[in-house]
N, C-alpha and C positions, 0 to 999 in steps of 0.2 A: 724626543729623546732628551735625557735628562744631561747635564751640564758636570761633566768632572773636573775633578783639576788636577787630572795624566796619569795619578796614580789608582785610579778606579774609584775615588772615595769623593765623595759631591763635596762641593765648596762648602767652607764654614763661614759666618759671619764675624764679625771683627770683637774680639773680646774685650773682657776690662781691661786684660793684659799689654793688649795694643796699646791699647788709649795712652799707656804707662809711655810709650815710643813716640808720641807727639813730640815733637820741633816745639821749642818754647813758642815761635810766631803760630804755630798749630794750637798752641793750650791757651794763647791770648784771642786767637780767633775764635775757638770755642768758648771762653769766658763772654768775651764782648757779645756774643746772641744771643747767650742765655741771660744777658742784660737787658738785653733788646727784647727777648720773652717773657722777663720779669714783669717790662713794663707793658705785657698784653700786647706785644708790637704797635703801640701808641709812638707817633712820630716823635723822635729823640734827636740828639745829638752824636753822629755815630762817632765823631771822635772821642767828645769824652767816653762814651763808653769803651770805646776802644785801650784811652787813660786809663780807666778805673782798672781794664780786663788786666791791664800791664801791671798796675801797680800791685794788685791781688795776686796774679801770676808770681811776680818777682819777689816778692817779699813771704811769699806762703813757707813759713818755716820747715825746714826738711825733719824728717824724720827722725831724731836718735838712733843709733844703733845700738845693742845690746853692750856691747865692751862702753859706749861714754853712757851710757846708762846706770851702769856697774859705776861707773869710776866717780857719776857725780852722790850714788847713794851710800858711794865708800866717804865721802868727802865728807858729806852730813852727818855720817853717824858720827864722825870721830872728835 
């Protein structure tokens, strides 16, 4: 028998959407192996990539939103 989850409707798999809901140490964990992937999983150093996961992590510029978007191409025109 097939596997619901209570409301008759079978489980979904986790979307992009999720992914968005990682714990900053969740998105540095995730960075760090696909470090480790990069390199073929050829034996590394797992701290530094651990480093690097954090420093890419933390510094990865957030998105503009439309209002400071607006306000920086009011700035230029003028």
């Amino acid at each position: 028998m097939a596997r619901t989850n209570g409301n008759g409707s079978s489980p979904r798999t986790k979307s992009k959407s999720t992914a968005k809901k990682l714990s900053t140490h969740d998105k540095i964990a995730v960075r760090a192996y696909e470090i480790y992937l990069e390199r073929n999983g050829a034996p590394g150093n797992p701290l530094e990539d651990w480093v690097r996961a954090e420093r890419e992590v933390l510094t990865k510029p957030k998105r503009a939103t439309k209002k400071t978007a607006a306000t920086k191409t009011a700035a230029t025109a003028a």
